[in-house]
N, C-alpha and C positions, 0 to 999 in steps of 0.2 A: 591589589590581588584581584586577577579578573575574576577569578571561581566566586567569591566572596561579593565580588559587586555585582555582578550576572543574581548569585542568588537573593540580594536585596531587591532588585528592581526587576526580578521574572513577574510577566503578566498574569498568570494564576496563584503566585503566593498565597500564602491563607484558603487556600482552597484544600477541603480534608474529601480525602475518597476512599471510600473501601472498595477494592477488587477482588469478587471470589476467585482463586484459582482456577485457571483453566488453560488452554491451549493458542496458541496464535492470536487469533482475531481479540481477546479481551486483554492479554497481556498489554499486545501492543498498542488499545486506548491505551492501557494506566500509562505507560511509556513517554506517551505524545503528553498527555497531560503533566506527568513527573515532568517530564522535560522541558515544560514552559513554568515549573517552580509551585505546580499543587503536589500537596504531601499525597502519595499515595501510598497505602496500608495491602497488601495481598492478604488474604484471610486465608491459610491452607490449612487441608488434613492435617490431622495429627500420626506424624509417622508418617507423612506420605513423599513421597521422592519427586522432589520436580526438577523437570527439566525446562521449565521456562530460561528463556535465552534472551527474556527482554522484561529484564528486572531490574534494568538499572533505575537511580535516582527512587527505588521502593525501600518500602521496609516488608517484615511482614510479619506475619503472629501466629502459631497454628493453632486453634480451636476445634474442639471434638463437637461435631454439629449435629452430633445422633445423640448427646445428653442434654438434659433442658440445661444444666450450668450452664455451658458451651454457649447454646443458644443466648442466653440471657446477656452472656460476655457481647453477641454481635450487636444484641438488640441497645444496648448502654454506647456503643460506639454509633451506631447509625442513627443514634440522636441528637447525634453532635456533627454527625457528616453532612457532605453537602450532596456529595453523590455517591451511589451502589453500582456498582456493574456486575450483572448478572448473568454468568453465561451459561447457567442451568438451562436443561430442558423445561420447558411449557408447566409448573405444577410443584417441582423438585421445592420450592424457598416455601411453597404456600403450605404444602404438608409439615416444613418443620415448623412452622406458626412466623416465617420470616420472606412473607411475601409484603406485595407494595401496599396492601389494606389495614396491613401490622405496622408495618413501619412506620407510613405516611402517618398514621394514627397519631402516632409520638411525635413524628415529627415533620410538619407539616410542607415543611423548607425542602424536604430531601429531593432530588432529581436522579431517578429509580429507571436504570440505565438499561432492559433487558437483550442482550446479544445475543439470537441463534442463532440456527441455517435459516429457517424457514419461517418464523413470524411463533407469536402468541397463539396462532390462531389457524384451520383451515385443515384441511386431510392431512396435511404430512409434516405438521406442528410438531409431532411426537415421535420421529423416526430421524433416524441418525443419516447423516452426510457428511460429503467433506466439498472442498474446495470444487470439483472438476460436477460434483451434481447439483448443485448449485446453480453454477454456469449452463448447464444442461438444461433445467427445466426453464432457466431463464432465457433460452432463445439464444443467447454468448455463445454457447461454444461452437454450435452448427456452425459460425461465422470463420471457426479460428481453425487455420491449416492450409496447407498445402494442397494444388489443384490432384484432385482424384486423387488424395488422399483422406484415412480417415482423420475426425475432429481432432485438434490438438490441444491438450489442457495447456496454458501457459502458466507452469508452478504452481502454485496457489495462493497468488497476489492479486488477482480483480478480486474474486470472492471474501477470501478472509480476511485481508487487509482493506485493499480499496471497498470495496462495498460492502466490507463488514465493522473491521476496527476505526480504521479512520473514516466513515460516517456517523459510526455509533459519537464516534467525537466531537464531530459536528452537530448531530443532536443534542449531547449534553450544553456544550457552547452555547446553542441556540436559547435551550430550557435554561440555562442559566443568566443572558437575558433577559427573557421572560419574567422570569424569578425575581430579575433587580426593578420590572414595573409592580408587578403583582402579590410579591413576599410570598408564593405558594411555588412547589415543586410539581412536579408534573412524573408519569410515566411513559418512557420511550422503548417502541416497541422496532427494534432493531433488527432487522431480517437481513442475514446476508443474500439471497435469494432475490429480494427486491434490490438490494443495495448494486449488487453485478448489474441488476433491471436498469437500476438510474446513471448508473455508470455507464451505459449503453445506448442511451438516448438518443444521442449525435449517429449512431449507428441506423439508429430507426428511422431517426429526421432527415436522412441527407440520403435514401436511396431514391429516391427522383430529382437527384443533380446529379448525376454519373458516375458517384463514387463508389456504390455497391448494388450495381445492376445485374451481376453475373453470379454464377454459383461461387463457393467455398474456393478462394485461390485461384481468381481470375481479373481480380479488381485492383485498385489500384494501391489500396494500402494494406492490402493482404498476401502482398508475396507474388499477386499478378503481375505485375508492371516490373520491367526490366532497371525501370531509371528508383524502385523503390524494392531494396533486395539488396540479400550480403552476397558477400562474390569471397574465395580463395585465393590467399595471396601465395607465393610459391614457395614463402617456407610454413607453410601447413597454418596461418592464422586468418584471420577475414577483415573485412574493409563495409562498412557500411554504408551503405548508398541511399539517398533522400529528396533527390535531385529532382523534384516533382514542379516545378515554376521555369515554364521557357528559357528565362533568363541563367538559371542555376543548371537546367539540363545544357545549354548553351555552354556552360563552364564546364561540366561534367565531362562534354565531348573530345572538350580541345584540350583538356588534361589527360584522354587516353590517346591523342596524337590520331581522332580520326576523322576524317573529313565526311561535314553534314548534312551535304549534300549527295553523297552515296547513299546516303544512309536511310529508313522508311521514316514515314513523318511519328514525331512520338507517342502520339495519341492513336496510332494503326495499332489494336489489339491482335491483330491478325497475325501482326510481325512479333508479337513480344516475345513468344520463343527464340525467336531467330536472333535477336537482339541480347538476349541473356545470354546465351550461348558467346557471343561476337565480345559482349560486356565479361565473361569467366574469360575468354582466354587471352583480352588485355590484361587483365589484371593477376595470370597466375604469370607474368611475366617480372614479377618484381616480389619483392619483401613487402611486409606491412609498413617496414621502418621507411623503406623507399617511398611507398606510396604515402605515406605521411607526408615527409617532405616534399612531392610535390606536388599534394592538397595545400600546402601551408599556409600559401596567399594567396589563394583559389576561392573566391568562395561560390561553392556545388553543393554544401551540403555532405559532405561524404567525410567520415569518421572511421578510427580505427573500434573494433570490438575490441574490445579491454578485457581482459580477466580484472576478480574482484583485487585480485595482489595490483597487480598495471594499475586499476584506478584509481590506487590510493596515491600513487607516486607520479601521475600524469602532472601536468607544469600548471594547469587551469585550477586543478582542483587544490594544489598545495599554495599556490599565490591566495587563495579564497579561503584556506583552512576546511575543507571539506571535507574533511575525515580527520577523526579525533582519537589519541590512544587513551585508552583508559585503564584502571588500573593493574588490570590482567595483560596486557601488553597487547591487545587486542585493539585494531582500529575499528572504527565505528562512524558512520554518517553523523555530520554536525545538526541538531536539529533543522528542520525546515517549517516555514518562512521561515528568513529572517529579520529578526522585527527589532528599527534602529534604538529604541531607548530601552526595552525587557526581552533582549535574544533568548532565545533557550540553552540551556546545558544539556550534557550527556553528564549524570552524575552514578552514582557508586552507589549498590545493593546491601544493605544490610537485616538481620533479623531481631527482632525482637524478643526478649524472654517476660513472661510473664509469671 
């Protein structure tokens, strides 16, 4: 039974985590962790209606946190845990007496997870955001969009996830580490805010090699460059295009049957409208299904846009198992990595009664 042997030899088994309830970025730590086989526990309101969509492989418990009973229930549990994630504002755990100075008290092991926007700390500690102001103050989004267009929030996956959930995870990991030299827990103070910051790095490092010299939508991996850009195919879907190495722009060319020697040298900024323009109206000359096949044994770089339905059923990801149904009939991302002797599972949500 793989579900059964996966869950024997997952790399975080025996790992206990309680998860306050909250929204995006903390679900989806408990998720990543559930998923490599630590128990994670969701602590929600009593009466309160969630719409967490990333509770699989959880359990959860509701406790009323505005009575000392309630309290007392968390406090008994977090001294047997390993780690808390905390996606309260700045203040919220320490007023109910279940802050990391409480905890840590009891119990000295724990790794006291705290997930904002904005940090522990600093002017705007205690003021609400979301995904797209985040990216904002962090210097990100100026970068993202279209030439003489305004900024473009990209969903809310750098911020809440990438630089929120899944570093917070990596924190933990880290302090967990730690933990196996030192036998002490530590507190991490998780800023989505910084997290988009660190996630951006490569963007601050690499503008004096020629990759982000120009304003917003001029550069080369931002929608400026003709050879790195979606195009329409001619039955209303798109074709992604990536073709950025000589060699692969070289394939690119001769796959749209145009000779490259007409054509301006690829690195002329000057021409890259003229080039986008030349690159849409090869390409609204065919289907996506057409231009597939004759990328097929090409290699340019260049991909079909998939809807989420197409990607589960594309030929790469079903030989790999890369989408999982689970018990809702819902398919689902296999966890990532994956790691050859303790894989992760996507497992099943249940609650608790107490």
């Amino acid at each position: 039974n793989f579900v059964t042997h996966a869950r024997q030899v997952m790399a975080l088994r025996g790992l206990k985590v309680l998860e306050m309830a909250g929204l995006a970025p903390a679900p989806y730590a408990g998720m990543v962790l559930a998923d490599f086989g630590a128990s994670v526990v969701r602590i929600d309101r009593v009466r309160a209606t969630s719409i967490d969509t990333l509770a699989r492989g959880k359990k959860s418990i509701s406790i009323n946190l505005g009575d000392e009973r309630g309290r007392q229930v968390l406090k008994r549990l977090s001294a047997h845990a390993d780690v808390l994630i905390d996606c309260y504002r700045p203040g919220v755990m320490e007023r109910m007496g279940l802050g990391p100075s409480h905890l840590l008290q009891s119990n000295p092991r724990l790794i006291y997870a705290r997930l904002t926007g904005y940090g522990q700390s600093g002017p705007l500690a205690y003021k609400a955001g979301h995904d797209i102001n985040y990216l904002s103050i962090a210097g990100v989004l100026s970068m993202l969009g279209q030439k003489d267009q305004n900024p473009l929030p990209p969903v809310n996956l750098l911020a809440d996830f990438g630089g929120g959930g899944l570093l917070c995870v990596v924190g933990i990991l880290i302090a967990l580490l730690e933990r196996a030299k030192t036998g002490q827990g530590q507190i991490i103070d998780s800023s989505m805010t910084e997290g988009a910051s660190y996630l951006s790095t490569f963007l601050r490092t690499s503008q004096q090699i020629g990759i982000w010299t120009g304003p917003r939508g001029t550069n080369v991996l931002d929608s400026g460059a003709p050879f790195y850009q979606t195009y329409r195919t001619s039955d209303g879907k798109f074709m992604a295009v990536g073709a950025i190495e000589p060699q692969f722009y070289a394939n690119f060319i001769g796959a749209l049957e145009l000779d490259a020697s007409s054509l301006p040298h690829q690195m002329d900024t000057s021409k890259w409208d003229e080039l986008k323009r030349l690159f849409a109206e090869c390409f609204a000359r065919k289907t996506q299904g057409e231009w597939v096949t004759t990328f097929k044994e090409i290699d340019a770089c260049v991909t079909p846009v998939l809807s989420m339905e197409e990607a589960v059923s594309h030929p790469h990801h079903q030989e790999r198992s890369a989408f999982v149904q689970v018990k809702d009939g819902t398919f689902v991302p296999t966890p990532a990595p994956r790691l050859s002797t303790s894989p992760g599972h996507a497992g099943t949500f249940f609650a608790l009664s107490v």
